[in-house]
C-alpha positions in Angstrom: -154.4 -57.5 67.4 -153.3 -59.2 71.0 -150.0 -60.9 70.9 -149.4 -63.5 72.7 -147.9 -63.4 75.9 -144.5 -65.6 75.1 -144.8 -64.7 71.6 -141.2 -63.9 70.2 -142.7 -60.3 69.6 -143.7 -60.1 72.9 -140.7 -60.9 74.8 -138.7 -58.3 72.4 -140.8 -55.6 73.3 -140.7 -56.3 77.0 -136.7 -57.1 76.7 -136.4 -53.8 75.0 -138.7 -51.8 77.4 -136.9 -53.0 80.8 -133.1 -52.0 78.8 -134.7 -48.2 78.1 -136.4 -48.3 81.5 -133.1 -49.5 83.6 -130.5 -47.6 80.9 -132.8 -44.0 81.8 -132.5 -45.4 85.5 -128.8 -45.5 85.2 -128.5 -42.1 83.7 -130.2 -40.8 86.6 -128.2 -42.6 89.4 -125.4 -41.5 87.9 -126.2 -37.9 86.9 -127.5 -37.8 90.4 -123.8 -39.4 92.0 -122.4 -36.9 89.7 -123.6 -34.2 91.0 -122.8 -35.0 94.4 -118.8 -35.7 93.4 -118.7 -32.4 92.1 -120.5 -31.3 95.3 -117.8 -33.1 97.2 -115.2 -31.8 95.1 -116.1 -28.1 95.5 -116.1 -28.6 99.2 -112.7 -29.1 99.1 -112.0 -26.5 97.2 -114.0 -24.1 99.0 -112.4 -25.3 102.6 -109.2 -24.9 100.6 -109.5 -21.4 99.6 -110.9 -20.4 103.2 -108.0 -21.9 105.0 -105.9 -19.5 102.7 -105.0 -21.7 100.2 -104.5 -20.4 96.2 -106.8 -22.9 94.1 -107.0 -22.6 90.6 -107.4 -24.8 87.7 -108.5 -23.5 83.4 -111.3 -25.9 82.7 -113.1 -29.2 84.4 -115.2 -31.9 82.8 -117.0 -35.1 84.5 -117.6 -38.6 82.7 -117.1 -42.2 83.1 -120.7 -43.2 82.7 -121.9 -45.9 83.8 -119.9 -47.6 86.2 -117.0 -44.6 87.1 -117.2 -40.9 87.5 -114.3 -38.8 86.2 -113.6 -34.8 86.9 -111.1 -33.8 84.2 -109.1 -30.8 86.0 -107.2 -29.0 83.3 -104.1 -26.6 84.4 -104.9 -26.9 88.3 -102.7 -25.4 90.7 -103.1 -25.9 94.2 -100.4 -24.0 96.8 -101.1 -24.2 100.7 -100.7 -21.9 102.9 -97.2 -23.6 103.7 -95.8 -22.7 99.9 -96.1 -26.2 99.4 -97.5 -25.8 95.3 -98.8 -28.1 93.4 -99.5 -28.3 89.3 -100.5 -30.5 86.6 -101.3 -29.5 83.1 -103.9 -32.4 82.8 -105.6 -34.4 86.1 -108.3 -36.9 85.9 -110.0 -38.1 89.5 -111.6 -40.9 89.4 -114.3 -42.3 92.0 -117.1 -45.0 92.6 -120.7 -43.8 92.8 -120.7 -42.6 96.4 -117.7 -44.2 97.9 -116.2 -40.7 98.4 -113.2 -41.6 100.7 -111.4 -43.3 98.0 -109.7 -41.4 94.7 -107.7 -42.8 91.5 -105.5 -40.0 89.9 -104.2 -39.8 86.8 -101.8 -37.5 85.6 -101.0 -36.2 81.8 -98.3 -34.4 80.5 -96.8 -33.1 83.7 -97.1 -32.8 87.6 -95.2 -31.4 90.3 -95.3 -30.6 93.9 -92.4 -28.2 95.7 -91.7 -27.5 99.6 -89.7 -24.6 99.6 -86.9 -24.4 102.4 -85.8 -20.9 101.8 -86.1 -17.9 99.5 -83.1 -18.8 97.4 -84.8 -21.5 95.9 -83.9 -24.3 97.5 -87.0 -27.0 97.3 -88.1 -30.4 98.3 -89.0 -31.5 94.6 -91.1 -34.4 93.6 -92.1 -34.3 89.8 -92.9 -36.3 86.5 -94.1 -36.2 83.1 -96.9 -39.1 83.5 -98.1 -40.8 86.7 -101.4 -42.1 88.7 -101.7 -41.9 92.4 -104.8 -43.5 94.9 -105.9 -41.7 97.9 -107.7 -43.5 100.9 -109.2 -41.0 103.5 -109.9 -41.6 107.2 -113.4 -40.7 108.7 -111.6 -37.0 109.7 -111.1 -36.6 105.5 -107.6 -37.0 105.7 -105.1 -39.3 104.0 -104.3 -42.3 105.5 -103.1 -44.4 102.1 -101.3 -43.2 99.4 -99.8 -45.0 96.0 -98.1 -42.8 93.6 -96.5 -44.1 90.6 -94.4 -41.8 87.6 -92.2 -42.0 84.5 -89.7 -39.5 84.0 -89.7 -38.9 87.5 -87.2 -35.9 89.3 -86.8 -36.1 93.0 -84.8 -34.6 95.6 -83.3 -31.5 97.0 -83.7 -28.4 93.8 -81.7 -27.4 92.5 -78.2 -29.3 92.6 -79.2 -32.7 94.2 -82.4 -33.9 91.9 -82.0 -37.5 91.0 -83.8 -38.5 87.7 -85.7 -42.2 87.3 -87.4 -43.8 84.2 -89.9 -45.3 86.7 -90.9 -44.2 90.3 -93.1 -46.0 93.0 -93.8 -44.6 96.2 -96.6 -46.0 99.0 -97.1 -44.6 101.9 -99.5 -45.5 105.2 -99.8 -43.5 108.2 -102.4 -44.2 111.4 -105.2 -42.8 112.0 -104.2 -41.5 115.4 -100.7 -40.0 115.6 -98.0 -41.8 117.5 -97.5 -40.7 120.9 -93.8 -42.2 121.1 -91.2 -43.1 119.2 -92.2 -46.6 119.7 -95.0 -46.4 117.3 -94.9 -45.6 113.7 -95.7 -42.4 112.4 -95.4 -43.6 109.0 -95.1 -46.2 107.0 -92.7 -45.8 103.4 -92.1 -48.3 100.4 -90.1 -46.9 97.3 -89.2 -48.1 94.2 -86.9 -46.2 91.8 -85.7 -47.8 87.9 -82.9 -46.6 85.7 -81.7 -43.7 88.0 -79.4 -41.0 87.3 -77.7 -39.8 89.8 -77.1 -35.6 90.3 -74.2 -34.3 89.2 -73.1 -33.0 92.4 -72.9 -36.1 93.7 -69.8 -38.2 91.7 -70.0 -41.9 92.5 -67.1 -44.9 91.3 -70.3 -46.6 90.4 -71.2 -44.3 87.3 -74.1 -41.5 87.1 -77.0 -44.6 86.1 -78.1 -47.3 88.8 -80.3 -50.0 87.6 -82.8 -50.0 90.8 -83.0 -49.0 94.1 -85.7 -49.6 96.6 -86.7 -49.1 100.1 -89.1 -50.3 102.9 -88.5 -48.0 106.3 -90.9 -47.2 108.8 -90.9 -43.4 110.0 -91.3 -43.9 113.9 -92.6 -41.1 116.5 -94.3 -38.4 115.6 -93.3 -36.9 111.7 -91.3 -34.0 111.7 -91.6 -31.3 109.2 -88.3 -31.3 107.8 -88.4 -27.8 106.7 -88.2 -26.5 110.0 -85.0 -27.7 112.0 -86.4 -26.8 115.2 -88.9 -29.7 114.5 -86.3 -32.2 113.3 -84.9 -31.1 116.7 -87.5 -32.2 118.7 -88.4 -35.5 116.7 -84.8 -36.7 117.5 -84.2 -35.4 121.3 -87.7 -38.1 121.2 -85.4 -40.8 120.1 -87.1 -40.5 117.0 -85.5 -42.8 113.9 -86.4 -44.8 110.8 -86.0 -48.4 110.6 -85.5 -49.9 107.4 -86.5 -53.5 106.6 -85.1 -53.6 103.5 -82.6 -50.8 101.2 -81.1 -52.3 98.1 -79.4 -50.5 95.6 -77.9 -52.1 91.8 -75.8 -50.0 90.9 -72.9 -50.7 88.9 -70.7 -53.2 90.1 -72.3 -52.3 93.6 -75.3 -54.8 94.2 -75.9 -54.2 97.9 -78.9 -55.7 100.3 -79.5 -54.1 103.7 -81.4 -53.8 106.4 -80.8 -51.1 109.9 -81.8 -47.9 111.6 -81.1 -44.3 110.7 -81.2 -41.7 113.0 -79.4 -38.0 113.5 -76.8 -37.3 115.8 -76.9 -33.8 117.8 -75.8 -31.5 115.3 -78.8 -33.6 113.2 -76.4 -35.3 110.8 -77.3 -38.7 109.9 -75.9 -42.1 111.9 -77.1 -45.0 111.5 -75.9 -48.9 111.5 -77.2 -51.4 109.1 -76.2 -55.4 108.3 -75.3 -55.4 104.9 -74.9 -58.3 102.1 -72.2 -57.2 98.8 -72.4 -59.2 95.9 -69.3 -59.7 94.4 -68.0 -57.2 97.1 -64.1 -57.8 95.6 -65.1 -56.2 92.4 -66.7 -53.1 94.2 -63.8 -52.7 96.9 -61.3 -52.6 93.3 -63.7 -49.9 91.7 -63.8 -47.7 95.2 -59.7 -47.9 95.3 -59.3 -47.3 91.6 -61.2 -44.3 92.1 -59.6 -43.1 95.3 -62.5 -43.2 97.6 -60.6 -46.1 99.7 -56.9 -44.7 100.4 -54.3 -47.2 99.2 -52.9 -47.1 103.1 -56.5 -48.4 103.8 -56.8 -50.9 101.5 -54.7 -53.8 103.4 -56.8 -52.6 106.3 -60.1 -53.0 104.9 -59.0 -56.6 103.5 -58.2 -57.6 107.2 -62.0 -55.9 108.2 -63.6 -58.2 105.6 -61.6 -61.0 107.1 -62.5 -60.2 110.7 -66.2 -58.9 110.2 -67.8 -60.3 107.1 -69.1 -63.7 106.5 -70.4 -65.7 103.6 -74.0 -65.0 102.6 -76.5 -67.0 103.1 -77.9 -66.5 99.8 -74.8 -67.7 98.0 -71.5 -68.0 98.1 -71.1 -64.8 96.2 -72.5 -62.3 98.5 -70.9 -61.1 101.9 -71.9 -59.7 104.8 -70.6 -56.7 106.4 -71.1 -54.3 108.9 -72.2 -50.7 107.7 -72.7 -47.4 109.4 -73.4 -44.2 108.6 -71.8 -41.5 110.8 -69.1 -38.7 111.4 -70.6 -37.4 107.5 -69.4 -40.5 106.1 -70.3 -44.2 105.5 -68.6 -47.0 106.7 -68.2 -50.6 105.4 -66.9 -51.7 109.3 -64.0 -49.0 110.2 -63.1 -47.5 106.5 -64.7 -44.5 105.2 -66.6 -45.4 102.2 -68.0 -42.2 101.2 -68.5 -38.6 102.1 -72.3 -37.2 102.6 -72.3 -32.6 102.0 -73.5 -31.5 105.5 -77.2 -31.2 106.0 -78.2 -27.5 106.4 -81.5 -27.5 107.8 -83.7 -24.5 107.7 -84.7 -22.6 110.6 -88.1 -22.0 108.9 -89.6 -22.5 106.0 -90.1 -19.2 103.9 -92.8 -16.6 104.5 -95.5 -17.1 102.0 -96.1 -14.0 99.1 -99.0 -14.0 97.1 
């Protein structure tokens, strides 16, 4: 029997044809871009492993059909030939159908990454219990972008100075070409930290929980590798410094705003000089006396600075500006010693590298 072109018979079996034809078409695109992300995948794994590097991981799986591709990487570890190590128990990647310069991350259960500075365990830690990250790569395969965002976060210097947050964000940008002065930027920072608590080492008037802190500097000159002083050296004798346009901090009865340079001195401690706005600034100045870290011979000093330096806010008549550096391993609201930073010790090298 012949149907009828627009019968309603007609029209289903073509409807349902084209869906089987274009759902098989799909598979294969797909299963084909699939094949080529793991392709892309193992040739960075391979390069990896050739330039030294320890790569290992338990088990990997790829999804995300139709419109995603997904390589679930289960207990990888990745350590360069620098010590720098890397592990997550659980690690999906994420990428579009042959847009291979672009990655979404998402981590599960655990991930950390540590820079050793010596062999007595002293480390550059970074690490959380849940977290997602996006990579952009240049043309060379190299990162240019990079968004990281974790709960339960640790960062800091393991194992005494490790602050804890609820919430980290960090994004970072750096140029394609690397600066040939310290008049261009070398990189480009914005952090975010929520619900903080602050090392033990490290006693503060404020309490050991700050509500939020955040930061937006820009690294300028070439970047250093901080594990290796001789570098940090040479980036500063370059006039090398990072200028922040913005560094707030809530943190108990201190609610600061501030913007400045930071730089190191010759013996590569920190000094800096930054224009400052305290809210409620009376209330923090009581806290800092009550807990000694203003001298009570300073304190009819530092009343007179406020009246000779500071002025009103303009964001209300609450706030006040101030003058703030950061020098002689101290800061400074105008000529008073706020605080007290532990010297910086920087490594000559970082440690040799055992299997």
């Amino acid at each position: 029997m012949k149907l009828p072109l627009f019968s309603s018979r007609s029209v289903f079996l073509i409807s349902l044809t084209t869906i089987i034809v274009l759902a098989i078409a799909g598979w294969g695109f797909w299963s084909f871009s699939a094949a080529q992300y793991r392709r892309v995948i193992d040739g960075y794994i391979e390069a990896g492993r050739a330039a030294g590097y320890q790569i290992t991981y338990d088990d990997r799986q790829i999804f995300g059909f139709p419109r995603r591709i997904t390589m679930r990487l289960v207990n990888l570890h990745w350590r360069d030939d620098d010590g720098i190590d890397f592990h997550t128990d659980d690690m999906d990647i994420t990428v579009t159908p042959w847009l291979w310069n672009a990655f979404d991350a998402k981590f599960k259960t655990h991930v950390v990454v540590a820079a050793p500075l010596d062999d007595k365990d002293h480390s550059l830690l970074l690490s959380g219990d849940e977290g997602r990250a996006h990579i952009e790569l240049n043309a060379e395969d190299k990162w240019r972008v990079a968004n990281l965002s974790l709960d339960d976060a640790k960062v800091g210097l393991a194992p005494n100075y490790l602050f804890q947050a609820d919430k980290l964000k960090v994004d970072l940008a750096r140029p394609d070409m690397a600066p040939t002065s310290h008049k261009e930027v070398g990189l480009t920072l914005m952090g975010e930290a929520d619900a903080i608590t602050v090392p033990e080492a490290m006693p503060s008037p404020f309490g050991n929980r700050a509500v939020k802190m955040s930061a937006h500097m820009r690294v300028m000159g070439r970047i250093p590798d901080v594990r290796e002083r001789a570098s940090v050296d040479a980036w500063n004798k370059d006039s090398g410094i990072v200028e922040f346009d913005d560094f707030s901090m809530d943190w108990g009865a201190l609610n600061l705003e501030s913007k400045g340079t930071l730089g190191f001195d010759d013996e590569l401690q920190p000094e800096g000089a930054f224009a400052g706005t305290v809210v409620n600034p009376q209330k923090a100045f009581q806290i800092l006396k009550d807990g000694g870290f203003i001298a009570m011979h300073d304190a009819d000093m530092l009343n007179s600075v406020m009246d000779m330096f500071a002025k009103p806010s303009a964001k209300g008549s609450k706030g006040l500006e101030l003058p703030i550096t950061v020098q002689l391993g101290g800061l400074f609201f105008g000529p008073i010693r706020i605080f007290t930073f532990p010297q910086i010790e920087w490594p000559i090298a970082p440690p040799a590298v055992t299997e």
